[in-house]
matplotlib code that plots the C-alpha trace (Angstrom):
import matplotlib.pyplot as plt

x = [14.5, 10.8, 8.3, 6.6, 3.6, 1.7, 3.4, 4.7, 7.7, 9.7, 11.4, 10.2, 12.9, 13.3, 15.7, 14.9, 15.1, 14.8, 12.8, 16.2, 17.2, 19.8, 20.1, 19.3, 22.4, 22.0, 22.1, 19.3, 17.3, 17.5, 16.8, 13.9, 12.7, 13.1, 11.3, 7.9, 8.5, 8.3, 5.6, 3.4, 4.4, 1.3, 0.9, 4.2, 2.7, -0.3, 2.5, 3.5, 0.5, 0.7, 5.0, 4.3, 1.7, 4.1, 7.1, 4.6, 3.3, 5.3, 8.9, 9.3, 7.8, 10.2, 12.8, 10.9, 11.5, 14.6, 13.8, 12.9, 15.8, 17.8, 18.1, 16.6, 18.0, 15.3, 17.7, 20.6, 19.4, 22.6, 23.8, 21.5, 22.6, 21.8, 20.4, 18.7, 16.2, 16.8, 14.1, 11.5, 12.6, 11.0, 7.8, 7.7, 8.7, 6.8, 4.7, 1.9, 1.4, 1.3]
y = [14.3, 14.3, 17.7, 18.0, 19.6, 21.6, 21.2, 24.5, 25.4, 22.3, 22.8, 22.0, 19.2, 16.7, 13.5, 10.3, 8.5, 5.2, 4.1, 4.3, 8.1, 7.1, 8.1, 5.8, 4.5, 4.2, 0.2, 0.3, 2.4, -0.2, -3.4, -1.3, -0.5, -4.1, -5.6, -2.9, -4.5, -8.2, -7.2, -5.3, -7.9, -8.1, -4.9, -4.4, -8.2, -5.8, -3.6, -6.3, -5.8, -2.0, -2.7, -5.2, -3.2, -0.6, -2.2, -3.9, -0.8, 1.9, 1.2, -1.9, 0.3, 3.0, 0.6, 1.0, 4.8, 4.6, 3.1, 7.0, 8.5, 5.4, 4.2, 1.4, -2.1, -4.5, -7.3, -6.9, -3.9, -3.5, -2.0, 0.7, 4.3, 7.0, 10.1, 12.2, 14.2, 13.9, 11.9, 14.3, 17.5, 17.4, 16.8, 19.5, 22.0, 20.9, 23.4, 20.8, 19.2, 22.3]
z = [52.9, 53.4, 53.5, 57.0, 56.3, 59.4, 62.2, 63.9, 65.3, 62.9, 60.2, 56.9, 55.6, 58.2, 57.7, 57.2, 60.7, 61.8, 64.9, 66.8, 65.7, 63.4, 60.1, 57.4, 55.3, 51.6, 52.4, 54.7, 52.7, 49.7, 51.8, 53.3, 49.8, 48.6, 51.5, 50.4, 46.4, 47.6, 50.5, 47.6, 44.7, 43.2, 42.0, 40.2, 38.5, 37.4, 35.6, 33.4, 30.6, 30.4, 29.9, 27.0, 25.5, 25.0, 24.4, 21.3, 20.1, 20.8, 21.3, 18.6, 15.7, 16.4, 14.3, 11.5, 11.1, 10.4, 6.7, 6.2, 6.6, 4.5, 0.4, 1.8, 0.1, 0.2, -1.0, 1.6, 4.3, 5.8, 3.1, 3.3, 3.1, 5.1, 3.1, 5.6, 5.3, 1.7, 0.3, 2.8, 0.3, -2.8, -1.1, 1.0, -1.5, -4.8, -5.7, -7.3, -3.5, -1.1]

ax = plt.figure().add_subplot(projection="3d")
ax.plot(x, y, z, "-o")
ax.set_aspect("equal")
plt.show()
């Protein structure tokens, strides 16, 4: 469904329609839709940097906080164990820091 915008006397959600009248299947509207990614290719190509730049920065250090909720063992980290929000609570409530 797409908004018409200022046209009177239609109403305001109008169908998607092909050239014949027809409505568009869910098939058609995906080969239409693939046929506008391989015509405009080179600008999804232009997405690949900004993906890897934050798959690199910000997904791939999100493993890394884990090791604050864990006991971590240096020496064999799978058998780490979780603790929670344990090792947070004594700094947030010591007196000497706050």
């Amino acid at each position: 469904m797409h908004y018409i915008a200022g046209r009177k006397g239609e109403s305001e959600m109008a169908q998607v329609k092909t050239v014949s009248g027809k409505k568009e299947t869910w098939k058609e509207k995906c080969e239409r839709t693939a046929r506008e990614v391989v015509k405009r290719r080179w600008l999804f190509f232009l997405l690949i940097p900004g993906i890897i730049f934050f798959a690199v920065f910000k997904y791939i250090p999100m493993y890394g906080l884990k090791i604050a909720f864990q006991d971590y063992n240096r020496y064999d980290p799978s058998k780490s164990q979780w603790v929670g929000y344990l090792l947070g609570y004594p700094l947030r409530y010591h007196h000497d820091i706050t």
